[in-house]
Every structure is written in structure tokens, then in C-alpha cells.
C-alpha positions in Angstrom: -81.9 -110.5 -104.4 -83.3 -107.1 -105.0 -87.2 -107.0 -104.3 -88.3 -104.6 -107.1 -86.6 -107.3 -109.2 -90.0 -109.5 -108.9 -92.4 -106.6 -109.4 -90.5 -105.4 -113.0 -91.0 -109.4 -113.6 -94.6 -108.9 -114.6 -95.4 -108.2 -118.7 -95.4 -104.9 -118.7 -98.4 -105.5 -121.4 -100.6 -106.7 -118.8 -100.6 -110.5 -120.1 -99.5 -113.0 -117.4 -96.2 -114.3 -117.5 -95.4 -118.1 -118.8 -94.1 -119.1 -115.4 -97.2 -118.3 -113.5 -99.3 -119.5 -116.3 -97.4 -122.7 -115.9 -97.5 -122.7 -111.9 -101.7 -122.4 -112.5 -101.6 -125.2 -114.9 -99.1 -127.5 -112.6 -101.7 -126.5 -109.5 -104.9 -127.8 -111.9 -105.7 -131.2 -110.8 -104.5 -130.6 -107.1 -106.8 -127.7 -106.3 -109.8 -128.1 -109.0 -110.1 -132.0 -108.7 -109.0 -133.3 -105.6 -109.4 -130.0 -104.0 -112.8 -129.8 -105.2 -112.4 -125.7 -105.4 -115.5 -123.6 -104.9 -114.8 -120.1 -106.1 -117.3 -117.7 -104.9 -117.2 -113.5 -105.9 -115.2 -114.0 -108.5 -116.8 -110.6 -109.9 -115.6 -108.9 -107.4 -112.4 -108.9 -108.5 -111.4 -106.5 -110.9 -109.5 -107.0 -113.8 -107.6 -104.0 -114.6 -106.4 -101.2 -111.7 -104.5 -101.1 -108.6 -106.2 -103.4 -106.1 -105.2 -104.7 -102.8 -106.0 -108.6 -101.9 -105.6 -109.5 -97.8 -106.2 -112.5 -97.4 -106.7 -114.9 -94.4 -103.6 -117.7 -93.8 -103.4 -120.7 -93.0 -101.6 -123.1 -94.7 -99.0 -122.9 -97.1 -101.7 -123.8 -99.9 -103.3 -120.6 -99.7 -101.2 -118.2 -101.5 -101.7 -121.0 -104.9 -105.1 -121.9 -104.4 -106.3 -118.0 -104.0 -104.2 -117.6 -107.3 -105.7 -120.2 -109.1 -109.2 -119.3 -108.0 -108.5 -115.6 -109.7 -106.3 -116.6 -112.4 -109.5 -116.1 -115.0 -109.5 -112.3 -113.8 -105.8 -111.2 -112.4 -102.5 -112.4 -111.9 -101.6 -111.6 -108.0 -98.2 -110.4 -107.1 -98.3 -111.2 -103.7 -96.0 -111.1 -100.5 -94.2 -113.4 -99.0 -91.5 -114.9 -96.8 -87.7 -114.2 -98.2 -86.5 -117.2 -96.4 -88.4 -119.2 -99.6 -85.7 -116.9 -102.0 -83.0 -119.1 -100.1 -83.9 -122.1 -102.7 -82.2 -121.6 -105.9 -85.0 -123.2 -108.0 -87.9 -121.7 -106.2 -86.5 -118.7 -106.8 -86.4 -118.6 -110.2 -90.0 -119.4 -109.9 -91.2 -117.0 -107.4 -89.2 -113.8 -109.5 -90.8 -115.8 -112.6 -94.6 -115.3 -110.9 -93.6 -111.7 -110.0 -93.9 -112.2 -106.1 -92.2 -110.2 -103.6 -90.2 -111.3 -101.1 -90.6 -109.7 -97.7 -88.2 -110.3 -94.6 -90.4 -110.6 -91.5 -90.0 -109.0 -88.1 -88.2 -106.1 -89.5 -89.3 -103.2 -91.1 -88.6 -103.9 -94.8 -88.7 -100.9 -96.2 -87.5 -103.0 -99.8 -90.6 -104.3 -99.8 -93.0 -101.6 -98.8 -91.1 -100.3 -102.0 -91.7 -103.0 -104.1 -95.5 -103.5 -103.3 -95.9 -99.9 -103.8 -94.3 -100.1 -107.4 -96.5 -103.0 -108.0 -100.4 -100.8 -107.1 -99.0 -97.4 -109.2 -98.5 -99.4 -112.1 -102.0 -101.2 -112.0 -100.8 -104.1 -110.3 -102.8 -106.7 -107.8 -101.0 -107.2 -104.2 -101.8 -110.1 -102.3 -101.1 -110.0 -98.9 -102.0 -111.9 -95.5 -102.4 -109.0 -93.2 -101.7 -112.1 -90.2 -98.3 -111.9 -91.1 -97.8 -115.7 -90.9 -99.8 -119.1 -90.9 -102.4 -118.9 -88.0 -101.3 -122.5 -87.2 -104.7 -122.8 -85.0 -103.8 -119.6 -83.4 -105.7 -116.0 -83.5 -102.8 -113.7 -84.2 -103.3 -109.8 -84.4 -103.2 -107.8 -87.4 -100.4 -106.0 -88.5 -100.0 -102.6 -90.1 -98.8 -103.2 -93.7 -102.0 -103.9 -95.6 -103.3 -100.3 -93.8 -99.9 -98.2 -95.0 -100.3 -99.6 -98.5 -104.3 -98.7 -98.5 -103.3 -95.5 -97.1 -100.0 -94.9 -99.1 -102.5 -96.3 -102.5 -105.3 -94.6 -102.1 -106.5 -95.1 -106.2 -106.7 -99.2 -105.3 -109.4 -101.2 -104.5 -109.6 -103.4 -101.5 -111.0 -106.8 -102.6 -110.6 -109.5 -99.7 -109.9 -113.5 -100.5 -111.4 -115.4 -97.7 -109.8 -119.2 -98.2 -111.0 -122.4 -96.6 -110.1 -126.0 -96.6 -106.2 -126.0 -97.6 -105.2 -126.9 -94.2 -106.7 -130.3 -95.5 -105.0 -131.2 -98.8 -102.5 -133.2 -97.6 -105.3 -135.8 -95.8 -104.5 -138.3 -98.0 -106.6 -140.2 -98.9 -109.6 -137.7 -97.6 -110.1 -135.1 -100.0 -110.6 -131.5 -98.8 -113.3 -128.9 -99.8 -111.7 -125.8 -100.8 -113.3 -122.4 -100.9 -111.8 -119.0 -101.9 -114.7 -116.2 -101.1 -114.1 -112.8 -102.9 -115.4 -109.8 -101.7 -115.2 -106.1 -100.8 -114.9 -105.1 -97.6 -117.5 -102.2 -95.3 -116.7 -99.1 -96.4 -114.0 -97.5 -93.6 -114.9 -95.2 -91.1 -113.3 -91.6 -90.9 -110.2 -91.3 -89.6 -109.1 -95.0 -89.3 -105.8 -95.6 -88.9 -103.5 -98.0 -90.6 -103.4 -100.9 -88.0 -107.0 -99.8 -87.7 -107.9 -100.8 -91.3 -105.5 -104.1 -91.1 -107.7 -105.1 -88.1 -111.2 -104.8 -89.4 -110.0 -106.4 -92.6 -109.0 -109.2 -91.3 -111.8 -109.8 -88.2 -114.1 -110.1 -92.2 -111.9 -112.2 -93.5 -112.2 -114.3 -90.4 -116.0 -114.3 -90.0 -115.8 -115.7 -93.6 -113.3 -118.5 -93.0 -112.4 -118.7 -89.1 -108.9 -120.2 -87.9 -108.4 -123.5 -88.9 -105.4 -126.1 -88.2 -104.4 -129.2 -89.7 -106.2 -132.0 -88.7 -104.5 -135.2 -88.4 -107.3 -137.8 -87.5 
């Protein structure tokens, strides 16, 4: 599997591809209706130009229901796990949406590569600058979201605060879900990369704290 594979993926026109379109329309009723999605800052997001989207995680909702909250204004290419490449099927749907796969605990230079390709062409990355789902825990930022800000300095930093996904799956209690768009403090001289990825997301988490899966 060859990362920059997923970034080419994306209509080189700007329109969305049908497989994403199709993933939004397949995620409709669970996020919109029984999610009950509040979208919040949706102008924030802009709808051309390189921009950079951290975003909070945790559940495996999130990366869907942040899409689906911004599909009116971008198509997100954003980040995630290769071990989800290792199905055949979802595969062909993750290079279909244009996301890139990144290996964690290494340093995947592929990807770096591939989410760089994606901001000089105009592109929108998503990415959870956690690394991982939070699981109930407060993890520590890592560096990647500050070397692509630094390594992009043209895109805009637009942050997607999500809320309430750990709670889909309490059947037959229906969650509230809440994607919060919006632009982080301007950054202080000098700031470093892991710097940057710690500020952004300390905001991201004053705007939707740690949450875990609640089984009552």
C-alpha cells in the first residue's frame, strides 16, 4: 500500500469523490438523527486552501461524524491507523475517501509525505494530534500536527472539537453529538512543534474534555 496512493485519490477538480459522498450519505441517519448532531463554527472552516484540522479523539466515531459535520464545506483527508488498510474491503474505501494511512509508533516518514502532498495542493488534513483514542485517559501531544504547521506554513489551522460519540452505541439511549469548529490563539514566537501540538490540543480539550464510554 503506498500512502501517496490515498492523497492522488482526491478529484483533482476539487469535487468530492463518489465514495466519500456515499460514506456521508450511509453515515446520514446515524449521526444526524439518532446522533442528534449539533454542528457549531461551521464558518470557520474554509472552503478552498490548505488547512490543518486536529482534532480531539475519542471514539472511533469521531473521524465520520467530524466529516459529516464539514461535508457542506470540505472533504477531510485525514490520518489514520494502517492496521485499518489490513481489511480488504475497507480499504478500497479508505483509498476511495482519500485518507492516509499512518503506521504508529514509528516515524513514518510515508506519511509525513503524503499529508504534505495533500496541504500543497489545497487539501484539508485531519488529524488527532493524541495520536490514539483517549480511552478515558489524558495522553500528551505529539509532534506531527506542529511539523506539518511548521513544514505548511500557507494552511490554516481550524480545530474540530467533537463530543458525544463515545455514546452512539448506547442503545437504546441516544447520544448528543457536537462537532465545535474553530481557530485556534494566534501562536507565540518561537513555538516549537511539540509546542504548537500541545496548546492545540489543551483547546481542543477545554472545548470537549476526555470522555469514555459509559456503559450504565
Amino acid at each position: 500500500m503506498n500512502p501517496d496512493r490515498s492523497a492522488a485519490e482526491t478529484d483533482r477538480a476539487g469535487r468530492i469523490p463518489p465514495v466519500y459522498r456515499a460514506v456521508m450519505a450511509a453515515a446520514g441517519p446515524i449521526v444526524r438523527w439518532w446522533g442528534r448532531l449539533e454542528v457549531v463554527g461551521l464558518h470557520h472552516v474554509p472552503t478552498h486552501g490548505a488547512t490543518i484540522m486536529p482534532a480531539n479523539h475519542d471514539s472511533a466515531w469521531d473521524p465520520v461524524v467530524i466529516a459529516y459535520a464539514a461535508r457542506r464545506r470540505r472533504q477531510i483527508q485525514a490520518l489514520a491507523k494502517a492496521s485499518l488498510w489490513k481489511n480488504p474491503l475497507l480499504r478500497r474505501v479508505l483509498d476511495g475517501m482519500g485518507q492516509i494511512p499512518v503506521r504508529r509508533g514509528q516515524a513514518d516518514t510515508d506519511a509525513l509525505d503524503a499529508a504534505s502532498q495533500c496541504l500543497s495542493s489545497g487539501g484539508c488534513l485531519g488529524i488527532f494530534p493524541e495520536g490514539s483514542r483517549s480511552q478515558g485517559r489524558q495522553l500528551r501531544a505529539r509532534s506531527g500536527v506542529g511539523r506539518l504547521a511548521h513544514a505548511a506554513p500557507q494552511a490554516r489551522i481550524v480545530c474540530a472539537a467533537v463530543s458525544g460519540t463515545v455514546d452512539i452505541a448506547r442503545f437504546p439511549r441516544r447520544p448528543r453529538l457536537t462537532v465545535t469548529f474553530f481557530e485556534p490563539t494566534p501562536p507565540p514566537p518561537g513555538e516549537s512543534a511539540i509546542e504548537l501540538a500541545t496548546r492545540l490540543t489543551a483547546e481542543l480539550r477545554a472545548v470537549a474534555p476526555v470522555a469514555a464510554a459509559r456503559r450504565e
